[in-house]
N, C-alpha and C positions, 0 to 999 in steps of 0.2 A: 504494500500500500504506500502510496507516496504522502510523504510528511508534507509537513506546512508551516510556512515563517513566513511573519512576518516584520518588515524592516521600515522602520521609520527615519524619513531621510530628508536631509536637507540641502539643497542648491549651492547655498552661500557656505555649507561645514566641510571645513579640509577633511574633518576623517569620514564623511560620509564617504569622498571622492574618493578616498583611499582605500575606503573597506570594497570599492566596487571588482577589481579584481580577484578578491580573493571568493567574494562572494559569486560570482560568474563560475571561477574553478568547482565550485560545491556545486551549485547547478548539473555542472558538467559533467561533475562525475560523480556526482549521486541522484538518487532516487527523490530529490526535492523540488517543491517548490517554493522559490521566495516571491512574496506579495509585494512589493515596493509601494509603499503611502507616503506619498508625499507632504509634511510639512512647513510652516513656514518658519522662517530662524526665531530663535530666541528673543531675538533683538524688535521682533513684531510681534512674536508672542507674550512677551514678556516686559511692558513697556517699560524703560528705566534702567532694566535689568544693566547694561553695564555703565552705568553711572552707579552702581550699586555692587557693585564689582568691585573687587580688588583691581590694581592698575595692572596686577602682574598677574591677570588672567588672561589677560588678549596678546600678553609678549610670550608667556609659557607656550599659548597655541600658536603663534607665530613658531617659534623655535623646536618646539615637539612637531610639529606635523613636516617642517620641511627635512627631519633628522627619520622622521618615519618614511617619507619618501623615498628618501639617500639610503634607507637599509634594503626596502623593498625594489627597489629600481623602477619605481614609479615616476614619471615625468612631471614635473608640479614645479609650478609658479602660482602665488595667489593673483585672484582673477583681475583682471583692466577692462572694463571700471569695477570697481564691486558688486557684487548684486544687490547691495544691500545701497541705497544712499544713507552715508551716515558721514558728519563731521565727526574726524579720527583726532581733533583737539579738542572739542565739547562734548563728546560721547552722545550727543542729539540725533535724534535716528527722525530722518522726514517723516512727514505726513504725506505723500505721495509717494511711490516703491513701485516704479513700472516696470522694475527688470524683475524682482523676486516675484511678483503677481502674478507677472508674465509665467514663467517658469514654471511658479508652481502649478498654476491652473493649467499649464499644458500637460505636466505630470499627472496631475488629477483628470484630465480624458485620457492620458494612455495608461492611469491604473481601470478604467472603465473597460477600455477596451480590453484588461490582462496584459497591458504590454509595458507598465512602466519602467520594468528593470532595464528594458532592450532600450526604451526612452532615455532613461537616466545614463546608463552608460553609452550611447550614442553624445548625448547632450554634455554631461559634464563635463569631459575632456576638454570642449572646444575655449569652458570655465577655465580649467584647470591644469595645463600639460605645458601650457609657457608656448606653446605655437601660433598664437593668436592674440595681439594685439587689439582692442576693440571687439572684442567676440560678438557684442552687441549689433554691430555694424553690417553692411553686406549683406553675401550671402552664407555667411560660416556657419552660424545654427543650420539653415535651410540644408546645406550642401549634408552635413555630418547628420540629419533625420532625414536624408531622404536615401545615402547609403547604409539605413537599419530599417529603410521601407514605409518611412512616414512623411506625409506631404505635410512642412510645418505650414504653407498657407493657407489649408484649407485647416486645420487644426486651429488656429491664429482667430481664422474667420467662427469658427465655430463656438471657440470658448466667447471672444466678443461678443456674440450672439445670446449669447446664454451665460454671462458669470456666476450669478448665484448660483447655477445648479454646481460649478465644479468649484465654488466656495465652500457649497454643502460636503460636498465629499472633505474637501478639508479641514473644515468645523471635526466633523467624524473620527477622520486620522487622526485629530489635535485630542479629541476627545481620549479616544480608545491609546494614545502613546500615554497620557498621563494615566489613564487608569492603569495601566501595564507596573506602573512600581516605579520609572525614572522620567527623564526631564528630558534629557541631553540626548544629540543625535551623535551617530545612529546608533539605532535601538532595536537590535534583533528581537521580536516574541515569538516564546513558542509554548504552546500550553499554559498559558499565562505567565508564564518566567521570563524576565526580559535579562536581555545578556547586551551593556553597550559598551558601546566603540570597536573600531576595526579591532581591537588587540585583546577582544575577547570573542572571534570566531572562531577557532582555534577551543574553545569552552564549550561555546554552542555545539561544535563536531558531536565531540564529546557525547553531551547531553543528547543526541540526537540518534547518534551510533548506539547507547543505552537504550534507546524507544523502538530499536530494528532499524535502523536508516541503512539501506544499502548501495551498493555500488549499482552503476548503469551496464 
């Protein structure tokens, strides 16, 4: 019987980007399936949250996520522009956020469709791997969804059409990550146990290999 996780994941979080490999290898060669739910960061979930912060919580993940990179041989540069608009001297996070809305509500029609993981790891690179300049711009998202088989403008077109309903789906995700037992992305669940960050998939195995999870 194939297992089931789900992973709550965020656009703007270096180790969601990071944990997306290792989580693709488990796919691939096990008997799984990861659900990918899209959230929105902290930083909108959470208003205030890093004015509220320690100052040496945004430099620790600054410094851990590019040293996790450098182990994993992951490709990573934090993204240009952020997805996040925030003044990084007043720790003020806007009231308008048209890259992370953006994002996530497209994540939340390709978790509808079953496809967010393929989504996510099509998508986040373009964030995250230091090859793109302006990722925003162009046609770089378009080009990198439409070699994983998604037309991002008719997708673009369609969540415009409709935001509330791929809000709701979000609401939902935001819901169901906080009742899981943690906060912070990502956040694998499985049977209601949540396991987070990349550097506890490697646990989840575990835990999973324990419940029968088998090879492909």
């Amino acid at each position: 019987m194939t297992l089931s996780v789900d992973l709550f994941f965020s656009f703007r979080s270096p180790y969601s980007y990071l944990a997306l490999p290792k989580t693709l290898r488990l796919v691939e060669q096990y008997d799984l399936a990861v659900n990918l739910r899209p959230v929105y960061p902290i930083a909108v979930r959470v208003p205030g949250f890093f004015k509220k912060a320690s100052p040496q919580f945004a430099r620790y993940i600054v410094l851990d996520s590019r040293r996790v990179a450098e182990r994993e041989g992951i490709p990573f540069r934090f993204p240009r522009p952020d997805p996040i608009v925030q003044d990084m001297t007043t720790l003020d996070v806007a009231a308008e956020q048209p890259y992370i809305h953006r994002l996530t509500r497209l994540g939340a029609m390709a978790q509808l469709e079953g496809r967010a993981l393929a989504f996510a790891c099509a998508i986040a690179p373009v964030l995250w791997d230091g090859s793109v300049a302006g990722w925003n711009e162009g046609d770089h998202l378009a080009r990198a969804a439409g070699q994983a088989g998604f037309d991002l403008a008719a997708m673009d077109a369609a969540v415009t059409a409709d935001a509330d309903r791929y809000e709701q789906v979000i609401a939902d995700n935001e819901r169901d990550h906080a009742a899981s037992g943690h906060w912070g992305v990502p956040t694998f669940v499985f049977e209601k146990e949540p396991f987070f960050g990349q550097d506890r998939i490697d646990l989840l195995l575990w835990r999973l290999q324990g419940k029968g999870l088998k090879r492909r």
